[in-house]
N, C-alpha and C positions, 0 to 999 in steps of 0.2 A: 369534641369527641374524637376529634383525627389527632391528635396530638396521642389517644391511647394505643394507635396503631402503627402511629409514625415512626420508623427507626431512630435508635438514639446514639448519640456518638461518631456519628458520620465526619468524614474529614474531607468526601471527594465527592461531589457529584458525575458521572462519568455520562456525556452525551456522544451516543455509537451511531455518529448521524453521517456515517457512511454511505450511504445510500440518498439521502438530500443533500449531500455534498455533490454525487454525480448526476443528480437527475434532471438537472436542465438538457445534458446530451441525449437522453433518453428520445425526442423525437428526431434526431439524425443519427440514430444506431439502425443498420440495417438490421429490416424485420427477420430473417433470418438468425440472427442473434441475440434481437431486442429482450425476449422472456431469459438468458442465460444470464444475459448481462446483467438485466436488475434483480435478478434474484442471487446472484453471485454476490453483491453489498450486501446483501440482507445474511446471507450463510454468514458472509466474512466479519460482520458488527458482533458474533459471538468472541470473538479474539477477543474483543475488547473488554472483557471479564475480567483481564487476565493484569491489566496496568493500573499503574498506580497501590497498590498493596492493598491492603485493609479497610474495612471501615470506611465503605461507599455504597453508594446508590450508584447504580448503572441502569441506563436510557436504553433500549433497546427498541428494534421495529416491529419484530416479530417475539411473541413468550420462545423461549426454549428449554430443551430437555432439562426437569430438575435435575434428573442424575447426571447430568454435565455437570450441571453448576456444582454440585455436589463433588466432583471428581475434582474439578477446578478447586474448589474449595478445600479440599484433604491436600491435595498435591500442597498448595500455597498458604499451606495453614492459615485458611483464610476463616476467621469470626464472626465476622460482622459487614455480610454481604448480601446485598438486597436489588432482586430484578426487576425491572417493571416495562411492560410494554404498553403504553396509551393504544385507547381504542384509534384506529388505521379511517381518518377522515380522507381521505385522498390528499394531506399537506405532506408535507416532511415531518419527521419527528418531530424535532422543535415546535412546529405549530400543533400537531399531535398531542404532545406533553402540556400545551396551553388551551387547548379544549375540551383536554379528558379531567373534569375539576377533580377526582379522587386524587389521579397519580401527580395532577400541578400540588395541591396542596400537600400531598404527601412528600414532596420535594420542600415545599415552604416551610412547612414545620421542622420537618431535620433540621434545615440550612438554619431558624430559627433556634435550634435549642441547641446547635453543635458553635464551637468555637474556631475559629482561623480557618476554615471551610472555603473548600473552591471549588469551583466547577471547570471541566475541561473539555473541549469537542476533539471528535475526531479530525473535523477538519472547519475552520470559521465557513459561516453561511450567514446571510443575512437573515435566516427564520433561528440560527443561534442566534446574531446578535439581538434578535424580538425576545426571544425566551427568557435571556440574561438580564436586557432591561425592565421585561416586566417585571423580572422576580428583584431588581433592585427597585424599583419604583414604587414596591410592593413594602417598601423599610428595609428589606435583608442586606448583611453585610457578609459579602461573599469576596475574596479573590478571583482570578480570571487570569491565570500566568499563560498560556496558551494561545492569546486574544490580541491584534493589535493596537495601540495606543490608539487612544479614541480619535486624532485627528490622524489617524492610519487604517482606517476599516475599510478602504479603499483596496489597500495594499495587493487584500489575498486574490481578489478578484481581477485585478488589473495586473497583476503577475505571474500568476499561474495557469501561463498557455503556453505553448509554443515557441512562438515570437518573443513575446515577452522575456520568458526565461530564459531565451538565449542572448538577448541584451544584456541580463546578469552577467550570465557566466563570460560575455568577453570580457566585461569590466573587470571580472575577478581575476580572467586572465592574464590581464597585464603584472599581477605581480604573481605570476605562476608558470612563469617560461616553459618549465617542465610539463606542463599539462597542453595538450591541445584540444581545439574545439573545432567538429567539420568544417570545410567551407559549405557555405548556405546561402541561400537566395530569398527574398520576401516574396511571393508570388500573389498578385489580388485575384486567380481563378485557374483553371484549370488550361486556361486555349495558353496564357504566358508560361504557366508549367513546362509546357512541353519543350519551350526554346530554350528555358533553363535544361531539359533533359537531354538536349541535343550536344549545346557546351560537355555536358559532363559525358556522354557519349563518344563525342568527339576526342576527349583525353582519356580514355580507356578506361572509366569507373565505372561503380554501381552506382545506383540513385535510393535515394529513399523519401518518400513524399510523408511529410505530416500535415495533419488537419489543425490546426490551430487552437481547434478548442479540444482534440482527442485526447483519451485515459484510456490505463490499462491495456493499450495495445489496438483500443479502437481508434481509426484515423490512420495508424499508420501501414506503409503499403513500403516494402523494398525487396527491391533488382538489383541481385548480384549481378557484377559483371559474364559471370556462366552465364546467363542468362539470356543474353544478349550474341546477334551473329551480325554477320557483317552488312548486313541488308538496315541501313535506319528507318526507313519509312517503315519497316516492320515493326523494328523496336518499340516506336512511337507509337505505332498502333496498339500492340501487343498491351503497355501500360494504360494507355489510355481508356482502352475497353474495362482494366481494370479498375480504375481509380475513377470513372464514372459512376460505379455500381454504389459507392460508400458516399453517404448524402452530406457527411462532414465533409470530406474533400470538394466535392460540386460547388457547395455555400461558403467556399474559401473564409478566407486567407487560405494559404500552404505554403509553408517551410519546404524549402525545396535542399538537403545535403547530399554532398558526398557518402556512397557507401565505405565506412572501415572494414577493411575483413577482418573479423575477429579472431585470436586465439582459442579457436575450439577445444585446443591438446588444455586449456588451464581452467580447473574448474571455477576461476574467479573472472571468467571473461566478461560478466557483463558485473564490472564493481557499482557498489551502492555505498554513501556513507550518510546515515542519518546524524541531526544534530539538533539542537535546540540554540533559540536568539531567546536567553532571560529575560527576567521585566525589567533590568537593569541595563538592557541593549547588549551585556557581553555573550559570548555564542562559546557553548560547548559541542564537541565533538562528543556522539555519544556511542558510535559503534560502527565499523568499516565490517563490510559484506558483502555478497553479492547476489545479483539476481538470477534466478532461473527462469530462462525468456524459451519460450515453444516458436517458433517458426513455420508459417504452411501458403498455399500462395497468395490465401485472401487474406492475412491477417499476420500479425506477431502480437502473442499472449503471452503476459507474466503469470506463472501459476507457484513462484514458489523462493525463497532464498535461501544461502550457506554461508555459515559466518562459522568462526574459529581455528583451530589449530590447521597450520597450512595454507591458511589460503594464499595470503600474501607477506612476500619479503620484509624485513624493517624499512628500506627503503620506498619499497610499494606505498607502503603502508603510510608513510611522513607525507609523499607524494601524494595523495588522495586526501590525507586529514588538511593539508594546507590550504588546498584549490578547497576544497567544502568549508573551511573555515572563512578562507576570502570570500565567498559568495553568502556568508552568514553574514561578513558585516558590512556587505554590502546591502541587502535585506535589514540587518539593524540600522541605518542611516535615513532608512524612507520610515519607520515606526515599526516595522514587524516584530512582533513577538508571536513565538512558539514553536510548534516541530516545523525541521522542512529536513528535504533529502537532495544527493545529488547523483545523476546515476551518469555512468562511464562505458567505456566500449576498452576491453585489453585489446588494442590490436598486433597482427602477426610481427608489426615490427619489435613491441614490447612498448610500445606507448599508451598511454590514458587519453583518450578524447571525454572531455566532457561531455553530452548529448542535451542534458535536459535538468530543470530543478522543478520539486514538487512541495509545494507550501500547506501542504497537512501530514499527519501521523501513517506510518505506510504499518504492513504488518509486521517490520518486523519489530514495532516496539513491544510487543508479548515476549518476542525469543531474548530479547534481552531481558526481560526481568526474567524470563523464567532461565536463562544460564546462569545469570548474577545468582539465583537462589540458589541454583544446586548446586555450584562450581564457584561460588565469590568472587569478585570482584577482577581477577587475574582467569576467565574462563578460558579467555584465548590459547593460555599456555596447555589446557586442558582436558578440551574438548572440541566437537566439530557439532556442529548441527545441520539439517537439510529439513526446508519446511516443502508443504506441498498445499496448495491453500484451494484444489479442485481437482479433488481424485474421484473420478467421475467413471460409473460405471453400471451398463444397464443391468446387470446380474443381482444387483445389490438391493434394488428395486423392491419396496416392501419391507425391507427390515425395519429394526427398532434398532435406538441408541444402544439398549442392551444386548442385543442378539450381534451387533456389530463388536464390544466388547469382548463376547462370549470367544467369538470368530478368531479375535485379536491375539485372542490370552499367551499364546507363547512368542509374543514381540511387545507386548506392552512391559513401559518402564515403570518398575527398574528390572529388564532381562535378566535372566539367569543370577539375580540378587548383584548384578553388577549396573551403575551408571552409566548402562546402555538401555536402548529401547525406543517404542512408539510411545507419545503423548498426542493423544487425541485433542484440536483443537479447535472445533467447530461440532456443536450438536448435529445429530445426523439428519439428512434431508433423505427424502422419496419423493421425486415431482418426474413430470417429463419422460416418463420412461425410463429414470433411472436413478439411482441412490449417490448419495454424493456426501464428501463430509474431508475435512483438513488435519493435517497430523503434521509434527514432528522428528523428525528421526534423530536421535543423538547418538555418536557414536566415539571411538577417540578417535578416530583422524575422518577425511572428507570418502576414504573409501569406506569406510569401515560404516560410514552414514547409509551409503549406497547400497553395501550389501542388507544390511536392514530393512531397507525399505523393498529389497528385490524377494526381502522373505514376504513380508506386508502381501505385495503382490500377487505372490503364490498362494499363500492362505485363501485369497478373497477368489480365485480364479475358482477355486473348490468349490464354492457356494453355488 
């Protein structure tokens, strides 16, 4: 009987397990933030409509707006695209999607009647790796390019922290002269932190403390040298009060670096270059970018990236693909296969520090398919883009996907019948006091993104 309901022609199963990928942090995120945090994977798993093309099934945690997917689907001439949210057992998705029998078999059957079919996660989890082998244990012949080799499932978990990651990146370093990585410290708690903060005090820097197991900006905590006077038993104090407060730092590890001061005057100060390690171990480079990071004193939060015309030099640009390529196969040599990123610090002198590598799918694998679509293959020469993945604001409170549309209409793309404009990229949310929802801004160059988005602003101030 499920077979008359079951999608047909499927080529992708898409798992937006955004949100079970971070949710082991969930009980050391200060309560203070805990509700933004998990509901912010949950907003952001709607991006994930948006990859891989055609003719898939997409995993979601939460249903969302039809008229998104609908938009989504006009924008990306998309045919044959089908959502499903399993009913919310308290697991992760993946176990979600193995409990809720309608929506597991409605995945069996496609996967059964479609040919050369794969399934891909946002980011490997051990309740993916359950999902995948049920549904192979179950008979299905499926792909998994995204996954690591079976005696490598270890990989993602055991590399993608902290500490970890930066044992990559010095190894990639040695054949990347050009690229530097902070100096750092391993620290096993918070009382040895401090004498590591003292060293770097004592030579004039800033410090920046990471949590070992932190994302997305949670864990981490840094002090400009501004910051700082001539009194150190202050200093020390001064951090310490802070960095007690956040439960990931207390339950160590912490990476303890050097602050870079970053080139603020360049809008690619904090570079990103996502890539993929194939099933055949070779690694592409598949987009240089960068990130838009917020700063305030308890925290530093990514809410957004710019990639295209402008950002960086050809030389930049060789520089950042090489250092992210050396760290791809270094990563291919232990099994990994699938996305990873590596993110950078432009600092004032003009140099790349490498900082950190992230072994899942970041957001901005959406802005590249969705420039490749509108702009081909050469978008760089083209265009700019500016994404915003938590535009947050209590006035907005109570709308609908549609009335937020309505709001939108003289910035939505394509503006003025030109390849400018907003493309809305996340169904719209009302929680918390306040309405929230993620866009794009396409512009031709990195100003012309910004003035866009300052109209955006203006509009929504109205409401």
């Amino acid at each position: 009987m499920i077979e008359r309901f079951a999608p047909a022609g499927i080529n992708t199963v898409i798992v937006g397990n955004n949100r079970e990928y971070f949710s082991p942090l969930d009980p050391h995120v200060p309560d203070a933030i805990r509700d933004e945090f998990v509901q912010s994977d949950i907003d952001e798993a709607d991006m994930d409509v948006m990859w891989h093309g055609d003719n898939k099934i997409v995993l979601l945690p939460e249903n969302i707006d039809p008229d998104f997917i609908s938009d989504v689907s006009q924008l990306f001439d998309y045919k044959n695209i089908h959502v499903f949210a399993p009913h919310d057992k308290g697991n992760g998705l993946s176990r979600n999607v193995i409990q809720d029998q309608r929506v597991y078999d409605m995945i069996s059957t496609s996967l059964r009647l479609s040919h050369e079919s794969k399934v891909i996660p946002w980011g490997h989890t051990s309740q993916y790796q359950e999902l995948t082998d049920r549904l192979r244990d179950s008979g299905l012949i499926f792909s998994t390019p995204e996954t690591p080799e079976r005696n490598s499932l270890w990989v993602p978990e055991y590399l993608d922290t902290k500490l970890r990651s930066r044992e990559v990146l010095l190894r990639a370093k040695d054949k990347n002269p050009n690229v530097k990585v902070p100096e750092g410290f391993v620290c096993p708690d918070i009382n040895s932190s401090m004498q590591i903060a003292e060293y770097f005090l004592r030579t004039g820097r800033g410090i920046v403390f990471k949590a070992n197991l932190g994302a997305a900006g949670v864990g981490v905590h840094v002090f400009p040298p501004t910051e700082f006077n001539r009194n150190m038993d202050d200093n020390k104090a001064k951090m310490e009060a802070v960095i007690r407060k956040n439960p990931l730092l207390v339950n160590g590890p912490i990476l303890m670096e050097e602050y870079i001061p970053p080139d603020f005057s360049h809008h690619g100060v904090f570079p990103s270059v996502d890539s993929v390690v194939s099933p055949d171990g070779t690694v592409d480079v598949q987009m240089v970018d960068a990130m838009v990071i917020h700063h305030d004193e308890d925290e530093v939060s990514f809410y957004g990236c710019v990639l295209g015309r402008g950002l960086f030099t050809e030389d930049q640009n060789k520089k950042l693909k090489e250092m992210s390529m050396s760290v791809g196969q270094e990563l291919s040599k232990v099994g990994y296969r699938g996305w990873y990123d590596v993110d950078y610090i432009l600092s004032q002198s003009g140099d790349f520090y490498a900082t950190e590598a992230n072994l899942r799918r970041t957001s901005i694998c959406y802005m590249l398919d969705l420039a490749k679509l509108l702009f081909g293959d050469n978008y760089e020469d083209k265009m700019a883009m500016r994404s915003n993945d938590k535009y947050i604001r209590p006035n907005m409170k109570g709308l609908s996907y549609r009335d937020l549309k309505t709001i939108l209409e003289p910035v939505l793309y394509p503006m003025e019948e030109q390849q400018r404009g907003i493309v809305i990229t996340q169904s719209f949310r009302s929680m918390y006091d306040r309405g929230k929802f993620g866009y794009v801004s396409i512009g031709t160059d990195q100003n012309d993104t910004r003035n866009i988005e300052l109209e955006l602003d203006g509009l929504l101030k109205k409401v």
